[in-house]
C-alpha positions in Angstrom: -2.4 -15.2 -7.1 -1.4 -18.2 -6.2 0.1 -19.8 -2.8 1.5 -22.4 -4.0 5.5 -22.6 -4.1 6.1 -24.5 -7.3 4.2 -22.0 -9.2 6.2 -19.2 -7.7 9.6 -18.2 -8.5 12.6 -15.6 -7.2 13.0 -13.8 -10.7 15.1 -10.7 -11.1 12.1 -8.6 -11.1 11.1 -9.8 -7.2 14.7 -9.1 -6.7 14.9 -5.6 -7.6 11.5 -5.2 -6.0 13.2 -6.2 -2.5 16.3 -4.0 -3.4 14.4 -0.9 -4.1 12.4 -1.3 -0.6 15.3 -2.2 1.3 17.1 0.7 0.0 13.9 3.1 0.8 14.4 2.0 4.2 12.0 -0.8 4.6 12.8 -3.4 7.1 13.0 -6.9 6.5 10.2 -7.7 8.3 8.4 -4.7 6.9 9.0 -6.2 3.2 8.5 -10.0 4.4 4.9 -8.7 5.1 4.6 -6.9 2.3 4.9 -9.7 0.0 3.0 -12.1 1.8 -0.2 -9.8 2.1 0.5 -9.5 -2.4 0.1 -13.1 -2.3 3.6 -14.2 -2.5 4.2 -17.8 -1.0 6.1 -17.3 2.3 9.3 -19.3 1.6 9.5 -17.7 -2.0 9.1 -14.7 0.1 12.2 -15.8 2.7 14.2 -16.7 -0.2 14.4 -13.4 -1.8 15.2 -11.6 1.1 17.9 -13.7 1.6 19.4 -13.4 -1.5 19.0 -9.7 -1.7 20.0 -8.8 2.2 22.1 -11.5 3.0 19.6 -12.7 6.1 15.7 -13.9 6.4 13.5 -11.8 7.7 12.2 -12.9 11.2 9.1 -14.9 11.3 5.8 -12.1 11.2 3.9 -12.2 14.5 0.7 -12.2 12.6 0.2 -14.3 9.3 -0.9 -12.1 6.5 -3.7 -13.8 4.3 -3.8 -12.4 1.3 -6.2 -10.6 -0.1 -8.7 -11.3 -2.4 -7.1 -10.2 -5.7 -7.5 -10.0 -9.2 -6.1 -13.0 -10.9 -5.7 -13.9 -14.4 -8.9 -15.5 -14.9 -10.7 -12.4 -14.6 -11.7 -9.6 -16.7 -9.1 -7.0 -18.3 -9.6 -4.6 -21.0 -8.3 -6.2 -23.7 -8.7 -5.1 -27.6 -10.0 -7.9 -29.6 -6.6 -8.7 -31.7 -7.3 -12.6 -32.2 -7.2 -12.6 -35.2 -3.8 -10.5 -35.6 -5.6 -7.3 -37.1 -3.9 -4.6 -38.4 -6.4 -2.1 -37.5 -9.4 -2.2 -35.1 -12.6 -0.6 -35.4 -13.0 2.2 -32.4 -16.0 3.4 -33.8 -15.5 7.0 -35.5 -11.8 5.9 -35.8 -9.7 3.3 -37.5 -7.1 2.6 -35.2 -3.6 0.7 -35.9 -2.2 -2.0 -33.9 1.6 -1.4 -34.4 3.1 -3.8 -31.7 1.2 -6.4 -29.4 3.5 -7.9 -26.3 1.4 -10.4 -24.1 4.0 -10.9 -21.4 3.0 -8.4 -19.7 0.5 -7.3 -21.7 1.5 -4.2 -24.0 0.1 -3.0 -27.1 0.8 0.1 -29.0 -1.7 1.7 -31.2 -0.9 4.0 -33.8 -3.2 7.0 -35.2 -5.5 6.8 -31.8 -5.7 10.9 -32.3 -5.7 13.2 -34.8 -3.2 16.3 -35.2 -6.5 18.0 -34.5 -8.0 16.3 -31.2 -4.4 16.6 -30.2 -4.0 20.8 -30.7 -7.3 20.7 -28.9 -6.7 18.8 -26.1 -3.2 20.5 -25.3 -4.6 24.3 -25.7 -7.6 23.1 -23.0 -5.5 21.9 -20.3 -2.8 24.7 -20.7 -4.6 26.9 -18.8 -4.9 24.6 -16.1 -1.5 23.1 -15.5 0.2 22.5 -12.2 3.1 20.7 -10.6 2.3 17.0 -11.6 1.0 15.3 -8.0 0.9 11.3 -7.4 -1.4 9.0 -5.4 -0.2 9.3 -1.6 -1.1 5.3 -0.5 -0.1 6.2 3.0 -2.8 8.5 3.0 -5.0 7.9 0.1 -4.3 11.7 -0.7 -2.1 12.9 -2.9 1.5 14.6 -2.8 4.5 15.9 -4.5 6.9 13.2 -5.9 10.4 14.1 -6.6 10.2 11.4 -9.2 7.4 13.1 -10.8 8.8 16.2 -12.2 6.7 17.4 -15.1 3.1 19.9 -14.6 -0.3 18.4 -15.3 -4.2 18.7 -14.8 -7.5 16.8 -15.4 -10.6 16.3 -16.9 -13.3 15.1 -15.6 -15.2 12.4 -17.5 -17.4 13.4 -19.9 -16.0 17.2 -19.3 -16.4 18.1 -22.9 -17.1 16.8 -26.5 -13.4 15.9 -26.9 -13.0 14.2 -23.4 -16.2 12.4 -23.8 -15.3 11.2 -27.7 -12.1 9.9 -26.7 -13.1 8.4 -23.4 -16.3 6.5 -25.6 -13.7 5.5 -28.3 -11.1 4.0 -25.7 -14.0 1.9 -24.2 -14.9 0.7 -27.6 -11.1 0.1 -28.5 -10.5 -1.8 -25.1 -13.9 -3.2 -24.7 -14.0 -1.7 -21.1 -17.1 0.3 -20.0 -16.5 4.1 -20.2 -17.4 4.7 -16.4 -14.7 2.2 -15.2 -12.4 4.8 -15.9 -10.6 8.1 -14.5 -10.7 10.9 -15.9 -8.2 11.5 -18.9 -5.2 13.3 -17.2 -2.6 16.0 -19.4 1.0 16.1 -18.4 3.4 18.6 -20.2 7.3 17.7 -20.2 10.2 20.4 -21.0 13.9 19.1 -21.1 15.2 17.3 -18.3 11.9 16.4 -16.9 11.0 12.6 -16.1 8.8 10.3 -14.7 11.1 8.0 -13.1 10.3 4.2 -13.5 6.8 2.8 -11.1 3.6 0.9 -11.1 0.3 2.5 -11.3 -1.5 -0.1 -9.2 -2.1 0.5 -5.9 0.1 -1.0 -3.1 -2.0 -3.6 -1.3 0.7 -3.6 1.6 0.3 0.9 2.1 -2.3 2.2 4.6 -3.9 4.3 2.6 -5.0 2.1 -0.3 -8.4 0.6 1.0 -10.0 4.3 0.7 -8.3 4.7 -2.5 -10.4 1.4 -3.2 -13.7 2.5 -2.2 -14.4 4.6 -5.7 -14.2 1.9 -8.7 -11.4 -0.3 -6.6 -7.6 -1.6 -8.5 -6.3 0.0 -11.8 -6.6 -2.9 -14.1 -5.0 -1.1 -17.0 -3.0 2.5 -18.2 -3.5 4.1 -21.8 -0.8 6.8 -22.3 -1.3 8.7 -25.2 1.3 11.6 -27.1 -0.4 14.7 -28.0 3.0 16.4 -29.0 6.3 14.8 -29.5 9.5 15.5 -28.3 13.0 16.5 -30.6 14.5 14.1 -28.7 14.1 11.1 -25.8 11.0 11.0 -23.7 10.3 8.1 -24.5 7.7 5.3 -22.5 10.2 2.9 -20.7 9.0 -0.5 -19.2 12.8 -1.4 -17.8 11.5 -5.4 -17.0 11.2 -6.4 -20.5 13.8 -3.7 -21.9 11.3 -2.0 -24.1 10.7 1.6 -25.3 7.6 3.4 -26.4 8.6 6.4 -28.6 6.5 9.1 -28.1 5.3 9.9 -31.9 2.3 12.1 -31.8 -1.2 10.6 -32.5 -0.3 7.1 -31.1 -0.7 5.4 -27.4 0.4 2.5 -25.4 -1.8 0.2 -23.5 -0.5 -2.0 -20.9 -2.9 -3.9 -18.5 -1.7 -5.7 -14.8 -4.1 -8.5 -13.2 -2.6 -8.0 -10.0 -1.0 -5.3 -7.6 2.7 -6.9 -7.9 5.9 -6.5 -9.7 5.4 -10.3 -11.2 2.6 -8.1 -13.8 6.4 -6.8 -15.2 4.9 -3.7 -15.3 7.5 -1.5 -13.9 7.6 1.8 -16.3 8.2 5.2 -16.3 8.8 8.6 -18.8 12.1 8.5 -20.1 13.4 12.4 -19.2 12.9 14.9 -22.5 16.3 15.9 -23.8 15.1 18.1 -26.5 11.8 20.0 -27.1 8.3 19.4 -25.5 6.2 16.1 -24.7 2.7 16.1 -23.9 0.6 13.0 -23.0 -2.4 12.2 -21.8 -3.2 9.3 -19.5 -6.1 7.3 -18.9 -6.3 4.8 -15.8 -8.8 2.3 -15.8 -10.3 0.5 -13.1 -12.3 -2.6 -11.5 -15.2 -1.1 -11.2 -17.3 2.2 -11.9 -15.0 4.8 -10.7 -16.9 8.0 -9.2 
C-alpha cells in the first residue's frame, strides 16, 4: 500500500469505514491509528475523520509504520480468464465463467457442483451443525457474532473424497495450491437469518491478529459456493459496488482482496433468507500453507 498522498483518496468507502468505527465506539485517535498501521497516508487519514466527525484526531504519540503488506504486485488466486473464456478447465469439471468484475475482483462461476456433490455435502455436515462462530481478532479465538446468525460446521482438508475433490478442483480453477487453504466450511440459513455485511481479512489494527497470522498468514481470497437455494432472497451482497450474487444452486463467487483495507471494496455479507433454506459452503484462502 502505498504512502504516498496523491495516490490516496477520501472515497465514500473510507468514509463509511470511519462511520461504522466511530459509531462502534472507537475513538478518533483509536481509528487515526488504525488507518495509519493499514497503510493509509496520515493526512488522507486526518481528512476523513474530519469529514466524517467534524474534528481531527489528535496527533498519535507513537507513529505507526505500517506493516509489511500484500500489495497488488503480488500473487492472488486468480483463474486464468485472459482470454475471456466461457468455461475453464478445473480438471474433472467444466466450469462456467458467468460474470468477471476486476474492481474489486469478483467472478462468478456457474456449474462449480453438481446436484449430486451438493446433496452429499449438505447430508455430511447436517449432523454436525452449530451456532455459526466468527474469528475473535481481539483474541485470535473465536466468538458469537450477533451479525452472524445462521448454524455451521467444518471440514477439515482432505476430510473425505468429496472435501478433498473439491478442494483439488478449486486449486486447479484458481491456480492456488490446495494447502494454502482452510478447510471448506457449511453454513445452513432458515428465514430471517443473515450474515450482515464485513470483510474476511483480518484486521491489521486488532490485537489478536498476529497469532491468527502464524498458521498460513492473510486471507487473500473467499469462494462461497450454494449447495441449496433459497425460495426467496439470500442473496451474496457486496454493498461497495452495489452488486448481488443470487444464490442458484451449483454455482460460487470468488472475490480476492490484496490488502487488509476497505479500499479492496470488499465489503459483503448474506443477504437475510425470506423464503425457504440456503446452504453454502465457504472456502478462505490464504498467503501461505495454512495448518
Amino acid at each position: 500500500m502505498t504512502s504516498n498522498h496523491a495516490a490516496q483518496a477520501v472515497t465514500p468507502e473510507l468514509r463509511l469505514w470511519v462511520l461504522e468505527q466511530t459509531r462502534a465506539g472507537h475513538a478518533p485517535q483509536a481509528v487515526l491509528q488504525s488507518m495509519l498501521a493499514a497503510g493509509w497516508d496520515e493526512a488522507v487519514a486526518r481528512e476523513a475523520l474530519a469529514a466524517v466527525t467534524g474534528a481531527p484526531a489528535e496527533p498519535p504519540t507513537q507513529r505507526v509504520e505500517p506493516p509489511a503488506a500484500l500489495s497488488a504486485a503480488v500473487a492472488l488466486p486468480e483463474p486464468d480468464l485472459a482470454a475471456s473464456p466461457l468455461y475453464l478447465d478445473a480438471g474433472d469439471r467444466r466450469v462456467h465463467v458467468l460474470q468477471a468484475m476486476m474492481n474489486p475482483r469478483v467472478v462468478v462461476f456457474g456449474d462449480l457442483l453438481s446436484d449430486e456433490e451438493c446433496e452429499q455435502m449438505i447430508a455430511l455436515a447436517r449432523p454436525r451443525l452449530a451456532r455459526s462462530l466468527t474469528v475473535a481478532t481481539r483474541t485470535g479465538g473465536e466468538e458469537i457474532n450477533a451479525d452472524r446468525t445462521s448454524r455451521g460446521m467444518f471440514f477439515r482438508r482432505g476430510e473425505n473424497a468429496l472435501v478433498a475433490r473439491i478442494e483439488a478442483r478449486l486449486a486447479r480453477l484458481l491456480n492456488w495450491p490446495e494447502e494454502n487453504g482452510e478447510g471448506l466450511q457449511i453454513l445452513h440459513y432458515q428465514p430471517g437469518t443473515e450474515y450482515k455485511p464485513h470483510y474476511d481479512y483480518f484486521d491489521p489494527a486488532e490485537p489478536g491478529t498476529p497469532s491468527i497470522l502464524r498458521r498460513g498468514g492473510q486471507r487473500v481470497a473467499t469462494v462461497v459456493m450454494y449447495l441449496a437455494e433459497p425460495e426467496r432472497g439470500g442473496g451474496t451482497t457486496f454493498p461497495d459496488v452495489h452488486l448481488e450474487v443470487a444464490p442458484k444452486r451449483g454455482n460460487a463467487v470468488f472475490f480476492s482482496y490484496d490488502r487488509p483495507h476497505p479500499a479492496t471494496r470488499t465489503l459483503h455479507g448474506g443477504a437475510p433468507v425470506l423464503a425457504g433454506e440456503k446452504w453454502i459452503a465457504t472456502k478462505w484462502l490464504r498467503q501461505q500453507r495454512f495448518d
